[in-house]
C-alpha positions as CSV (number, residue, x, y, z in Angstrom):
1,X,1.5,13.9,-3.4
2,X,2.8,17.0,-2.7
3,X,6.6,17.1,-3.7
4,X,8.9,18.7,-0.6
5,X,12.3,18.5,-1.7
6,X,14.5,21.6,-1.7
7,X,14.1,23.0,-6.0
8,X,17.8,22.2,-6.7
9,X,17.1,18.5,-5.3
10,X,15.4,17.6,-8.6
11,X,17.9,18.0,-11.3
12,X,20.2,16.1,-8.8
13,X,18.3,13.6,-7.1
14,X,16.6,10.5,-8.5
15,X,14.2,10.0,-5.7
16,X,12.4,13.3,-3.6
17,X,10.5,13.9,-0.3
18,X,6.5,14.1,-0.9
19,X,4.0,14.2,1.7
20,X,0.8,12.8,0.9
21,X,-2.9,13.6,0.1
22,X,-6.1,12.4,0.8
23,X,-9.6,13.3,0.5
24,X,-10.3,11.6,3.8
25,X,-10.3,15.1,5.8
26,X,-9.5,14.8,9.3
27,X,-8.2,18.8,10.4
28,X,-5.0,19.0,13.0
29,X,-2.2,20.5,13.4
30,X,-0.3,18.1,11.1
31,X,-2.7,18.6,7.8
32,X,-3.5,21.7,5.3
33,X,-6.7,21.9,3.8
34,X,-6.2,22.4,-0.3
35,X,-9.2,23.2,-2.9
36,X,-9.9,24.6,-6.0
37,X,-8.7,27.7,-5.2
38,X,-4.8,26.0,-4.7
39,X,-5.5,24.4,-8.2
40,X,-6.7,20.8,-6.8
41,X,-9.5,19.0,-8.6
42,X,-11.4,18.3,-5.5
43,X,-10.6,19.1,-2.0
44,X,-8.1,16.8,-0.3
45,X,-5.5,17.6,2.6
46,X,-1.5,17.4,2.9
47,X,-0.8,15.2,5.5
48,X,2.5,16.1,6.8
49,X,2.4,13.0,9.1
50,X,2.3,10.2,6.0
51,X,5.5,11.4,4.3
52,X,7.2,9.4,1.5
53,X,10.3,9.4,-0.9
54,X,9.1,8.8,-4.2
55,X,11.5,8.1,-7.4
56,X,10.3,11.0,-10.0
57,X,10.0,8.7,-12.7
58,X,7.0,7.1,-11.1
59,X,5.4,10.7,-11.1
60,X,3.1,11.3,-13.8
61,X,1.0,13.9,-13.9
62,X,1.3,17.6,-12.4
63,X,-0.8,19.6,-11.1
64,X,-0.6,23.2,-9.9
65,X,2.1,25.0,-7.8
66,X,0.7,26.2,-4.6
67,X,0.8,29.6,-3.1
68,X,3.7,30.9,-0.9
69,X,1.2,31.7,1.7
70,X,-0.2,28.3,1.4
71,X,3.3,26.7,1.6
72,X,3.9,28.3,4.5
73,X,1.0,26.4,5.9
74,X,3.1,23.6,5.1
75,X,6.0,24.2,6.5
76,X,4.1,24.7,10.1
77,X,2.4,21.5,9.5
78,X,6.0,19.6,8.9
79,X,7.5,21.0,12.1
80,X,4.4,20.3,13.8
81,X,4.5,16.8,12.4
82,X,8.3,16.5,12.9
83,X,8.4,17.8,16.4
84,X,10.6,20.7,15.2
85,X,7.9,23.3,16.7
C-alpha cells in the first residue's frame, strides 16, 4: 500500500487513505510504475483506481519514502483516477 493521507492526518487519525499495489502490471493513466530505484523490493504499480482506508495499526512493515518527483506521478494518476483532471 501506498499511504495518501495528508502528514498531519497520522498523529490524528486512526484510519488513512492508501492506494494499492500490485505486481500485476497493467500501464494507464490511473497507475505509476515503482522499482528498485523508488526503494520497492520488486517492481509493482500504484493503482490509484483500487484505493482503500486502512486502520494504521494493521500496518506492519515500512518501506521507503518515495521521491517528490515520483509523487507527483501520483498525484496525476489520483486526479486521473478521480476525474479531477
Amino acid at each position: 500500500m501506498l499511504l495518501l493521507s495528508r502528514n498531519e492526518a497520522y498523529a490524528v487519525r486512526r484510519r488513512v487513505t492508501a492506494a494499492e499495489l500490485t505486481t500485476t502490471v497493467r500501464i494507464n493513466p490511473a497507475t505509476v510504475e515503482l522499482n528498485r530505484r523508488d526503494g520497492m523490493p520488486d517492481p509493482c504499480i500504484v493503482t490509484c483506481d483500487a484505493l482503500v482506508t486502512v486502520n494504521q495499526d494493521d500496518l506492519v512493515e515500512y518501506l521507503t519514502t518515495l521521491s517528490p518527483a515520483r509523487m507527483e506521478m501520483v498525484d496525476r494518476s489520483l486526479l486521473f483516477a478521480l476525474g479531477l483532471d
